[in-house]
N, C-alpha and C positions, 0 to 999 in steps of 0.2 A: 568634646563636641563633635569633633570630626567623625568617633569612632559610634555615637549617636545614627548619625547623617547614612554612615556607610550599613548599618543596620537595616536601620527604614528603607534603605536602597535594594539592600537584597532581601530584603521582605517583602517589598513593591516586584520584584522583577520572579522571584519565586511563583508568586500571585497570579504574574503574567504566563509563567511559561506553564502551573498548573492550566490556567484558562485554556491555552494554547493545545496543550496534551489532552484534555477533557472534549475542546473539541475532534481534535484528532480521532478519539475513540469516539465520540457521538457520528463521526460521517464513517467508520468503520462499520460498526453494528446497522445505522443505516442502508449501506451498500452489499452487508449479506445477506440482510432482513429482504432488498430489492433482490439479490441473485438468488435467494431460495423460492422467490416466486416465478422465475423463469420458467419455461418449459424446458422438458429434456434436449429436446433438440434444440432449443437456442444455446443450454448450456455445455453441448459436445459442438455447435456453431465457435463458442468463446474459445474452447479446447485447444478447435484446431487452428485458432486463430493463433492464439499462446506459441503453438511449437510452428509453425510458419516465422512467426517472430523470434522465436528459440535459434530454428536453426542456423537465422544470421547469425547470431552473435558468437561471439566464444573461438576457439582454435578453429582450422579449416580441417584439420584430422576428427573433431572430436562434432564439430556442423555437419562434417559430412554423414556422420554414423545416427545422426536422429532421425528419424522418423515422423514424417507428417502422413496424418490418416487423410486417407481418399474417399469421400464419401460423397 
């Protein structure tokens, strides 16, 4: 019975974590479906927001060597 129980349990939570993934990919293709509607220059705006955020992170040798455009 127990090994019953543990079935339906990971049939139930499979279920869930499909649901989960499904959405995952439904606000994916949402949000490039929105970024390909951008203008060019909102989307070299988001660019150089990226490597501003880039060049925090990571080694202090290897932050220093990035490059943020000036525009």
């Amino acid at each position: 019975m127990d090994f019953m129980i543990n079935i339906i349990n990971l049939r139930k939570c499979t279920l869930m974590q499909n649901k989960a993934i499904e959405k995952i990919v439904r606000g994916k293709e949402q949000r490039r479906k929105d970024l390909s509607e951008l203008s060019f220059k909102e989307k070299i705006h988001i660019l150089v927001e990226l490597q501003k955020m880039a060049k925090g992170v990571g080694k202090h040798d290897k932050a220093a060597a990035r490059n943020v455009w000036q525009i």
